[in-house]
N, C-alpha and C positions, 0 to 999 in steps of 0.2 A: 394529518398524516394518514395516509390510503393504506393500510395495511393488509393481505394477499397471503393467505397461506400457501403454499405449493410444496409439502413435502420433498424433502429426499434423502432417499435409503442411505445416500452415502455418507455415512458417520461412525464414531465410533466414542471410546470413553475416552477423555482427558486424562482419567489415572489419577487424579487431584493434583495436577497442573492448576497453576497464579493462572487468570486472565490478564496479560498483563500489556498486549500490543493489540493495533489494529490494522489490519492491512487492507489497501486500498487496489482494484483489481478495475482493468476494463475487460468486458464480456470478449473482445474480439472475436465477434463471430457475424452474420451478413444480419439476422434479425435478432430478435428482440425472442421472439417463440423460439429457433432455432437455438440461441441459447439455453433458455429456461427448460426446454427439452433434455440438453444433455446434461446439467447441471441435478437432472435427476430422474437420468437415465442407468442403474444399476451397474452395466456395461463400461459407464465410461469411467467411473472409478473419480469423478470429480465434485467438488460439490464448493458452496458457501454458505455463510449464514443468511446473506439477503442477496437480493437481486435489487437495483433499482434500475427502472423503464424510464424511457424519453419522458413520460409526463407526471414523473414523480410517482407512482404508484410500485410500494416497496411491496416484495415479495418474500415470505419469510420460509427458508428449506430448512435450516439445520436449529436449535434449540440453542441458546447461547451457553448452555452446560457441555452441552458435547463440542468433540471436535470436527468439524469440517474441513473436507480433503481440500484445500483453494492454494496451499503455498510452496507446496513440492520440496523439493533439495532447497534447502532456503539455510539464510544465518541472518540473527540480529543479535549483538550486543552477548555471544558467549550463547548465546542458544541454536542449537539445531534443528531440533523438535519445534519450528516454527507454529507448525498447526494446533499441537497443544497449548500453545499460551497466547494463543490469537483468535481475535475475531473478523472472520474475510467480510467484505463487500466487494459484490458486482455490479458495475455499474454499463449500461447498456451503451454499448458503443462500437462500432462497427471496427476500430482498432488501424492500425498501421497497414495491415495484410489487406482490410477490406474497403480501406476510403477513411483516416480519421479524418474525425469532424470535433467540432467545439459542445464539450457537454451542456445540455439543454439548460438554463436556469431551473426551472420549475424540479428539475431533477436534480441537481447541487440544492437549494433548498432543502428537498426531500431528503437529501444526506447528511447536511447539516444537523436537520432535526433527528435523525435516526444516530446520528455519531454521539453528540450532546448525551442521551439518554444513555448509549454506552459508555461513554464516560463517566455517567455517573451512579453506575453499575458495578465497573470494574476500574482498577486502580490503575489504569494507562496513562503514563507521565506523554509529555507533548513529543520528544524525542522517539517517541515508540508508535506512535503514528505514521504508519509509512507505506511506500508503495509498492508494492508485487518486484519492480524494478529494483528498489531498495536492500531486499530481499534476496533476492536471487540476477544478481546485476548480468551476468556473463548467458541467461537463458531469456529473460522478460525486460519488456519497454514498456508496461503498462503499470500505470493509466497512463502514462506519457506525459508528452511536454504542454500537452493544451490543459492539462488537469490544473483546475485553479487551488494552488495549495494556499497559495497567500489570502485568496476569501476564505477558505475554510478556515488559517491560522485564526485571521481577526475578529472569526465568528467564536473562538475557544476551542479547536479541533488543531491540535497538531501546533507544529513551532515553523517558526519564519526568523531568517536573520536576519540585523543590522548589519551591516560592517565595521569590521574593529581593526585597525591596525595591530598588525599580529604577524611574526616569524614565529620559526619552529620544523618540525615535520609533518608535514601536511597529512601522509599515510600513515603518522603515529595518530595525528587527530582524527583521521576517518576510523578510526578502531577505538578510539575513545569515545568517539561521538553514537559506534553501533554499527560500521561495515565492516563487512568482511573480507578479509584480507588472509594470504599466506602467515604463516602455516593454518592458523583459524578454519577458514576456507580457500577451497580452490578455484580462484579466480584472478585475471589478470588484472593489476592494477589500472590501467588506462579503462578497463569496465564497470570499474568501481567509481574511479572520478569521474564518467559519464552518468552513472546515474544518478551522482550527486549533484551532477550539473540539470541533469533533465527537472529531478525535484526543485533546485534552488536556484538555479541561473538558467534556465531553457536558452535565451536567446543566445548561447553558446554550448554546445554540446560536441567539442574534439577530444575531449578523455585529457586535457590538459592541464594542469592545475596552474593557474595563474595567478596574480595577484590581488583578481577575486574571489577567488575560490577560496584563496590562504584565506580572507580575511573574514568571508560568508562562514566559513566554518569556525574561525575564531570567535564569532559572534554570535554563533549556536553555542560552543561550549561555553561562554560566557550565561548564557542563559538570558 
């Protein structure tokens, strides 16, 4: 693993905040430099813990004790203060806005091995592995639908479902499982079951909960 210090200013104290999630972030920006520029450029007020490049070479900005600015107006699972009890990764990618593309092997590798180590760091259940879109469904699409969750799942990074035959309410389980919903958060529910769709079913993404949705999420909460 290529490891790359790159400072940046932008952080601040946890406050003795759990580290207890990880959020998964694409760079959306045209390069690779032009990213890493403003990620720790004082001015822009944003930041992460790492940066990963097209050829696997991780970049390390924020110290995994502090907090880094990467998740904005976010909710998971009852939390607010998304930033306090996360660790971001950026991963280089030109994003929706500027041409998405399929992330490089060599660079999902390089993640793999960088998550693994956080995980066994900090006590992040698989359910709390999640992506920026996750997080904050109704403003971010990244890392998007090309983001390979299911290699990460089977590498030990995060959860992947089966399918279970399952009724019930689907918006009771997306708040059980860790989305946010009315009153919790402000967001519309059709943006919430799209980004569940984007993480766990891409090949359909209408904000509609169908009868694989019911049953991909029944088979997350089953564990």
């Amino acid at each position: 693993m290529k490891l790359v210090k790159r400072q940046s200013p932008n952080r601040d104290s946890r406050n003795g905040a759990l580290i207890d999630i990880l959020v998964m972030h694409y760079t959306g920006m045209k390069t690779a430099e032009e990213a890493l520029a403003r990620l720790c450029d004082p001015a822009a007020k944003v930041s992460a813990h790492y940066t990963i490049d097209r050829d696997g070479t991780i970049y390390a900005h924020v110290p995994e004790a502090e907090r880094a600015w990467h998740a904005g107006v976010s909710y998971w699972a009852g939390e607010r203060n998304v930033n306090a009890r996360s660790i971001g990764i950026e991963i280089v990618n030109p994003g929706h806005e500027f041409g998405y593309i399929p992330f490089a092997d060599a660079q999902i590798d390089a993640l793999v091995e960088l998550s693994l180590g956080i995980l066994k760091r900090h006590p992040i259940a698989p359910s709390r592995v999640v992506g920026h879109s996750d997080v904050a469904p109704a403003r971010k699409a990244d890392p998007g639908e090309l983001f390979p969750w299911r290699k990460l799942a089977d590498a030990g990074v995060g959860a992947w479902p089966k399918r279970v035959t399952a009724i019930g309410d689907f918006a009771l389980n997306l708040k059980r499982f860790g989305y946010g919903l009315p009153p919790d958060a402000e967001v519309a529910e059709k943006d919430v079951i799209t980004a569940f769709q984007r993480h766990f079913r891409p090949s359909c993404m209408d904000g509609i909960a169908d009868a694989e949705c019911v049953e991909l999420l029944a088979g997350l909460l089953a564990g």
